[in-house]
C-alpha positions in Angstrom: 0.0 0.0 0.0 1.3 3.5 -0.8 2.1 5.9 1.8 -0.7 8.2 0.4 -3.5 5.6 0.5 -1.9 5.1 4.4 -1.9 8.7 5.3 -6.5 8.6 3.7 -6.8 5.6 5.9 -6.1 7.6 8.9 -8.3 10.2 7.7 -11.0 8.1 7.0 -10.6 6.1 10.6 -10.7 9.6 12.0 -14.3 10.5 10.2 -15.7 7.6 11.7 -15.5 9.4 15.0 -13.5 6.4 16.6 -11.5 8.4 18.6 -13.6 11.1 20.1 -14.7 8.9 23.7 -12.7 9.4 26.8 -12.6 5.7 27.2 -11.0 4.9 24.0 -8.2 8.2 24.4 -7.6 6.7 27.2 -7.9 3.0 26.7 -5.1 4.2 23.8 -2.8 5.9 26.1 -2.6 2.9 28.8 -1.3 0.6 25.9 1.2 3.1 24.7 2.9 3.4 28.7 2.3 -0.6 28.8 4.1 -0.9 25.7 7.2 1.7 26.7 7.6 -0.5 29.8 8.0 -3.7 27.9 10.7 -2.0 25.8 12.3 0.1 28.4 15.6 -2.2 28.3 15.6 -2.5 24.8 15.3 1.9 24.7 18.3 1.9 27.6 20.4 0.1 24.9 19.4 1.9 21.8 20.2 5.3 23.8 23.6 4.3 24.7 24.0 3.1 21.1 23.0 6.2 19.7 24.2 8.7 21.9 25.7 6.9 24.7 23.6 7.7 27.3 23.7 6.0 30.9 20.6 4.7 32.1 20.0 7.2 34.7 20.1 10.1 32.0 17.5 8.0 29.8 14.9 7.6 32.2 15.5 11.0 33.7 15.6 13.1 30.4 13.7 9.8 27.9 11.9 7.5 29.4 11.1 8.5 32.6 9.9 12.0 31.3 7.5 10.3 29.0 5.7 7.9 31.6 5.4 11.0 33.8 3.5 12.6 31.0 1.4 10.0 30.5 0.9 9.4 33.8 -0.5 12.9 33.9 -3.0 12.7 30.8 -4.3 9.7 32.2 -5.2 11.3 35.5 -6.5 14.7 33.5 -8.1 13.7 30.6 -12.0 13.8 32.0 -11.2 17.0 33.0 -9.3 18.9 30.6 -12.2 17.5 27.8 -15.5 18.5 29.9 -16.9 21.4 28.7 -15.7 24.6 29.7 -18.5 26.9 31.3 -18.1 30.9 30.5 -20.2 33.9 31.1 -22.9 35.5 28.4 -23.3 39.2 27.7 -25.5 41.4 28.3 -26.7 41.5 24.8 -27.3 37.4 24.9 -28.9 37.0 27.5 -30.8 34.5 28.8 -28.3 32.2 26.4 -25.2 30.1 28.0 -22.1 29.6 26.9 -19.7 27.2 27.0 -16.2 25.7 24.9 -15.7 22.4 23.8 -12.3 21.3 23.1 -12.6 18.4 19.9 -9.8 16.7 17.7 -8.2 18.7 14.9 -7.6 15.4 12.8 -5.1 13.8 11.5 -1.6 15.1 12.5 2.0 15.0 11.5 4.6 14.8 14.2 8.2 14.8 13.4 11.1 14.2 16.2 14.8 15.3 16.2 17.9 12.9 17.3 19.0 14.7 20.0 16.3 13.5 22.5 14.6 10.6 19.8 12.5 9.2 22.1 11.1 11.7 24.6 10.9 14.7 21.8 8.9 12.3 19.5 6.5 10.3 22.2 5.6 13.8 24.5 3.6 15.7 21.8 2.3 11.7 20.7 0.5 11.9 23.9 -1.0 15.1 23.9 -2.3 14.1 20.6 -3.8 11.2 22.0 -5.4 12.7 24.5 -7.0 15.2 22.4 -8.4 12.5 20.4 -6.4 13.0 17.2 -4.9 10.3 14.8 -1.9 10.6 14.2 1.2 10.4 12.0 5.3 9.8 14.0 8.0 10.8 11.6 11.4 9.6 13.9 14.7 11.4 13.1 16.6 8.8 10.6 19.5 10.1 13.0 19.2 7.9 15.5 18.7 4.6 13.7 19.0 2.3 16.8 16.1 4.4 18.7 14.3 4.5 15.6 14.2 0.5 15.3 12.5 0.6 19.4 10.5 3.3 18.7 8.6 1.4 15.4 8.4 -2.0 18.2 6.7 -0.1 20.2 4.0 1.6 18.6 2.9 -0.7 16.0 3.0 -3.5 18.4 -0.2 -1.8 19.9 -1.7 0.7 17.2 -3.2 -0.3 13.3 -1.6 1.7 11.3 -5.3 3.4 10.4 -5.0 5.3 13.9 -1.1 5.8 14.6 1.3 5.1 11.7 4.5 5.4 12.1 7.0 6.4 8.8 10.6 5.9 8.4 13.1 7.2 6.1 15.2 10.4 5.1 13.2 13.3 5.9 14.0 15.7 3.5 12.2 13.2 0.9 9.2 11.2 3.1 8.2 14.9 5.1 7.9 16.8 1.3 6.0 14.1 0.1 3.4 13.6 2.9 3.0 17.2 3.1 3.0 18.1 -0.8 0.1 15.3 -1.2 -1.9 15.1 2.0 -3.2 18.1 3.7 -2.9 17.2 7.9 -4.5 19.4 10.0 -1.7 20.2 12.1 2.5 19.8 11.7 4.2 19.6 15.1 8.3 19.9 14.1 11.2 19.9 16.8 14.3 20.3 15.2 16.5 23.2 14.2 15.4 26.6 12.8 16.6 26.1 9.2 14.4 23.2 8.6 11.6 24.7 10.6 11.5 28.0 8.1 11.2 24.7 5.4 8.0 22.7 7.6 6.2 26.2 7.9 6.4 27.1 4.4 5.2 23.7 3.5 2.7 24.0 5.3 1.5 27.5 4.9 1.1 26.1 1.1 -2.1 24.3 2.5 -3.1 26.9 5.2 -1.8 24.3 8.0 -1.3 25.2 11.6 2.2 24.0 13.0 4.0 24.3 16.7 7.6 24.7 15.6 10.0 23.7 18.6 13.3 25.1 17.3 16.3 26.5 19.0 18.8 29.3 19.2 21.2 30.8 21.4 20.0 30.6 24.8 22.0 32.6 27.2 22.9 32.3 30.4 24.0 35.1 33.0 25.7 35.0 36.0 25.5 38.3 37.5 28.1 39.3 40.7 26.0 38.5 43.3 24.9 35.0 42.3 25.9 31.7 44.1 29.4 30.8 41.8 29.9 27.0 43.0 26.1 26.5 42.7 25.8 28.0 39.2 28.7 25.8 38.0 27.3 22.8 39.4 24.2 23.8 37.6 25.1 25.5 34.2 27.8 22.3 33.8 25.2 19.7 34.3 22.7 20.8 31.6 25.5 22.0 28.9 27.2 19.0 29.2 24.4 16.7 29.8 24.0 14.4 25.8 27.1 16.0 25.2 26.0 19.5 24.7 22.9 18.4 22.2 20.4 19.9 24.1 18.0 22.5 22.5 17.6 24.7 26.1 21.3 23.7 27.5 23.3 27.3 28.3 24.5 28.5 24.8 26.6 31.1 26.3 27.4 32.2 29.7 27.6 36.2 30.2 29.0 36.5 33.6 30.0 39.5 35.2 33.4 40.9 34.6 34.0 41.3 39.0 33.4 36.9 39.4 34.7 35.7 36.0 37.7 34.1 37.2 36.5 32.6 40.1 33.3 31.3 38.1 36.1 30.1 35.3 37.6 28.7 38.4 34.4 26.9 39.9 33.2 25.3 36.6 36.7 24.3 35.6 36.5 22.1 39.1 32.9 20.7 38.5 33.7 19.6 34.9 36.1 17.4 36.4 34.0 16.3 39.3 31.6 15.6 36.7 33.9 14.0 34.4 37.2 13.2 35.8 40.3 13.2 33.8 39.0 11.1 31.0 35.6 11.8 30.1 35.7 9.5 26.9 35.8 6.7 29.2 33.0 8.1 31.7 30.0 6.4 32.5 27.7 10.0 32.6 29.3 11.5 29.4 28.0 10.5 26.2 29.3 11.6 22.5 28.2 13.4 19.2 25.7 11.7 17.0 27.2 11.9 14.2 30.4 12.6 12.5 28.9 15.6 10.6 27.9 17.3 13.6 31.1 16.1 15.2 33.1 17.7 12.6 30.5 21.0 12.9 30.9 21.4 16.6 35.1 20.8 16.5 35.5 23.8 14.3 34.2 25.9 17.1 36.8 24.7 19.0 40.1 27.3 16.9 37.2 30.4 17.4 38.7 31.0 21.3 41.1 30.6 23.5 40.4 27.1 25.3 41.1 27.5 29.2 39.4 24.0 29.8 38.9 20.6 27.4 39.7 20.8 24.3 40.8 16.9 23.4 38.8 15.0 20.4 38.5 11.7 19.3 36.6 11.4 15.9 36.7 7.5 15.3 35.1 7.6 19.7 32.6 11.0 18.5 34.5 12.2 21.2 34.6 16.0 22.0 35.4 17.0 25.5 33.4 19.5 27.9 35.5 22.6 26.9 35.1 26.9 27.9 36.4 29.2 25.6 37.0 32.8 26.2 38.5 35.7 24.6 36.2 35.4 21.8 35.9 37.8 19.0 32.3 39.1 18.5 31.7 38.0 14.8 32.9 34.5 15.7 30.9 31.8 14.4 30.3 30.3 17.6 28.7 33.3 18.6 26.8 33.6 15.7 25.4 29.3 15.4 23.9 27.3 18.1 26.5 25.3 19.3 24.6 22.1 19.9 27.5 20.5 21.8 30.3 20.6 24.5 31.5 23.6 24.2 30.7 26.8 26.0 32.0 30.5 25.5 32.7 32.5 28.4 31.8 36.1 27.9 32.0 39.0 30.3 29.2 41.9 31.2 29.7 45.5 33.0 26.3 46.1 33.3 22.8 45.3 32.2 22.8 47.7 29.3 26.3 46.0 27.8 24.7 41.9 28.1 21.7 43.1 26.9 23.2 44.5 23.5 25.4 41.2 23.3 21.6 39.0 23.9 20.0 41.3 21.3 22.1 39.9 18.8 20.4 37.0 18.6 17.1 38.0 19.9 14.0 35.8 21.6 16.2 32.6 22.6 14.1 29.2 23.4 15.3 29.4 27.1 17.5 32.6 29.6 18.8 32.2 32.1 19.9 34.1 35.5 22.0 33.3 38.9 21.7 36.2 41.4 21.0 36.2 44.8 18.3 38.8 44.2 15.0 38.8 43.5 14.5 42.2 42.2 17.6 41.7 40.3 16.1 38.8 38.6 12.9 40.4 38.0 14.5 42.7 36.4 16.7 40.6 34.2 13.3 38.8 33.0 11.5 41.6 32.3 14.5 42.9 30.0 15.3 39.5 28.1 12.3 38.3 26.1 12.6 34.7 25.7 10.5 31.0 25.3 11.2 30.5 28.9 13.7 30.9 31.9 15.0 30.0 35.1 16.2 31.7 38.1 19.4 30.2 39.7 18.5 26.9 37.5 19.3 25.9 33.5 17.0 23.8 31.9 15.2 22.1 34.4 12.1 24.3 33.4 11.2 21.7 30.2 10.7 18.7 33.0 7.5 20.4 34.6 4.2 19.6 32.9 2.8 22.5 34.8 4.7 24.7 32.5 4.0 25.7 28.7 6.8 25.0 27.3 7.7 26.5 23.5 9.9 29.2 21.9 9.0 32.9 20.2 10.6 34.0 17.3 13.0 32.3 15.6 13.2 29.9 18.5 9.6 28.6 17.9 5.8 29.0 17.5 3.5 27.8 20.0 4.1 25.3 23.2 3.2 21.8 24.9 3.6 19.7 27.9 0.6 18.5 30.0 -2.2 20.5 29.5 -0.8 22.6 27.0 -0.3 19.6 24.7 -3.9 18.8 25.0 -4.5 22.7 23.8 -2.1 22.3 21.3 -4.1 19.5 19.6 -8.0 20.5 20.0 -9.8 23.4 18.5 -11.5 25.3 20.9 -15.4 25.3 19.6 -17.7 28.0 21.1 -20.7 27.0 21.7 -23.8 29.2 22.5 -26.9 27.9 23.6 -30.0 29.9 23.5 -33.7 29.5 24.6 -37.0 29.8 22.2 -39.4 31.0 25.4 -37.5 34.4 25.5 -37.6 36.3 21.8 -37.9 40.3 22.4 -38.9 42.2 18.7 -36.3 44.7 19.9 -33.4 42.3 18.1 -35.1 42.4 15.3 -35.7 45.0 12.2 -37.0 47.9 11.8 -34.3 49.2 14.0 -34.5 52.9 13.4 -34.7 54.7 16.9 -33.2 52.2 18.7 -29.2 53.5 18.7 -29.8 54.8 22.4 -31.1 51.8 23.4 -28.2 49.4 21.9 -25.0 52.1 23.1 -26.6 51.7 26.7 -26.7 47.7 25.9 -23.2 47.0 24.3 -20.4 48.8 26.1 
């Protein structure tokens, strides 16, 4: 069967209203966390294959992120579909009001490598739960997570509600896109191939949440916590070896503390990673050797005062800090996307600022200062997707939170609830009674425009 006759059965299982019950969207969702828990070993192994992550990172920033989101929609799902009661005007009165949340459709979902699993099975969910079917485009990237990923869902879903497509996505994406119109594209991945998706898309008028990236910077002002911030901006930059969307792209810390933050993060790197961090259990390697070969480059573009040993037949780069970097640098200029972090310094608000605007509306900011008017004040300067105070990161790992860029970072957000947003059409709905029907609503009007300014304010 061709892919295009695969991509009408979805839309034609989706018509038949299948998937609109809470019983079934949830019924759905219980097989999906059953079937990641039969796999789980088989993911630990494709992960460190991959990417050569530990176990503890995989269920922490993979696995254990995705059963916590399911575990969530399951427990939410009643409650986020039931009707949503609103107030009536003046005007429509005695009517109610109300806003149903149903499906779109029949999405497209496509994942990046970084994060194969988690990035890919997250918005799945809140797709599921909206009651949409569905369409999982895996990075080709990350071929051993790929081959898990394909045991898992069509083990429980026919390919007429959930189909899963693999392949090199600058071919299969055009060609589902070109020929089917979905009624929503969800992309994570980087900016130049998100301009690409939304242009695609914008061809057949089709909404799209574009997770992307950027620079995200990170600030440590003079006031902040040194050995804490280390411990904390080291952890997340150098966490999947640097191939993290939100993981510090740049640290701007204030000219009074740079050596003894240099200092601190030169001894948490090795804390973290001892002597040889090739041979580390918690430090993983580059994909690729494209992107290995990318990210090395970046390496001759400072002046390396920690790291800078490689090993391309191991995709081995090593947690480095650059400094004395020249402005038009093209590290400064790209996201990095791996281990290696420039080490800038700041006088005052006004000079970080300028250096931030250059690559304005990051995915993620963020700020260590032991002030909380200080930080206020950084956030309210730095327009950004999100941001921590005296944290990196950790923001994407609570559902509670939207989470989703602005700009050229990204277009629209997810997690928990928000997912479930992302994926329903809000319908309004008003309901009004036959008993009450004043002529005043209805022609001739002439004589009335007192009346109706006094009405509708």
């Amino acid at each position: 069967m061709s892919l295009i006759n695969e991509l009408e059965n979805l839309r034609n299982y989706f018509e038949r209203g299948a998937t609109l019950s809470a019983d079934f969207r949830i019924e759905q969702l219980k097989k999906l966390k059953q079937s990641i828990l039969e796999y789980e070993y088989e993911l630990y192994q494709a992960l460190y294959t991959d990417l050569k992550k530990n176990k503890e990172e995989t269920w922490v920033t993979e696995t254990g992120m995705v059963i916590s989101e399911l575990n969530t929609a399951l427990r939410k799902i009643k409650s986020w579909m039931r009707p949503e009661k609103v107030r009536t005007n003046l005007l429509n009165l005695p009517s109610s009001s109300r806003i149903l949340r149903e499906p779109l459709g029949v999405l497209l979902i496509i994942g990046p490598w970084n994060y194969p699993f988690q990035l890919l099975i997250n918005p799945l969910i809140g797709a599921i739960a909206a009651g949409n079917c569905v369409v999982l485009k895996p990075s080709e990237f990350a071929p051993a997570t790929d081959v898990v990923m394909k045991k898992i869902i069509e083990s429980v879903f026919p390919k007429e509600y959930i189909l899963y497509v693999q392949g090199e996505g600058q071919q299969v994406i055009p060609q589902m896109m070109n020929a089917f119109r979905f009624d929503h594209v969800f992309y994570t991945g980087s900016t130049a191939v998100g301009k690409i998706i939304y242009k695609m898309a914008a061809e057949k008028v089709v909404p799209v949440t574009l997770e992307l990236g950027g620079k995200s910077p990170c600030v440590v002002d003079a006031d902040a916590n040194l050995k804490v911030a280390a411990r904390r901006i080291a952890m997340t930059k150098f966490s999947n070896a640097g191939q993290m969307c939100v993981a510090p792209d740049y640290v701007l810390v204030h000219q009074s503390v740079k050596q003894p933050f240099v200092d601190a993060m030169q001894e948490t790197i090795h804390q973290f990673f001892g002597d040889k961090p090739e041979e580390n259990y918690n430090y993983g390697k580059m994909i690729s050797e494209k992107q290995f070969d990318r990210v090395v480059k970046y390496l001759s573009e400072g002046n390396i005062i920690k790291g800078g040993r490689i090993d391309r037949a191991k995709l081995f780069i090593e947690p480095s800090l650059l400094d004395n970097i020249a402005p038009d640098a093209a590290v400064m200029q790209d996201e990095i996307f791996g281990p290696v972090l420039p080490i800038l310094t700041f006088a005052d608000m006004k000079e970080a600022k300028s250096i931030i605007n250059k690559h304005p509306n990051p995915l993620a900011f963020y700020i260590y200062t032991a002030s909380t008017a200080n930080a206020k004040s950084w956030l309210q300067n730095i327009p950004a997707g999100g941001a921590c105070i005296n944290n990196s990161s950790w923001h994407l790992t609570n559902h509670h939170l939207p989470f989703g860029g602005r700009g050229f970072s990204g277009t629209g957000n997810y997690h928990g609830k928000y997912s479930f947003e992302t994926f329903s059409h809000k319908k309004a709905v008003m309901q009004t009674p036959t008993w009450f029907d004043p002529s005043i609503k209805y022609p001739p009007l002439k004589g009335r425009l007192k009346l109706f300014k006094r009405i509708i304010k």
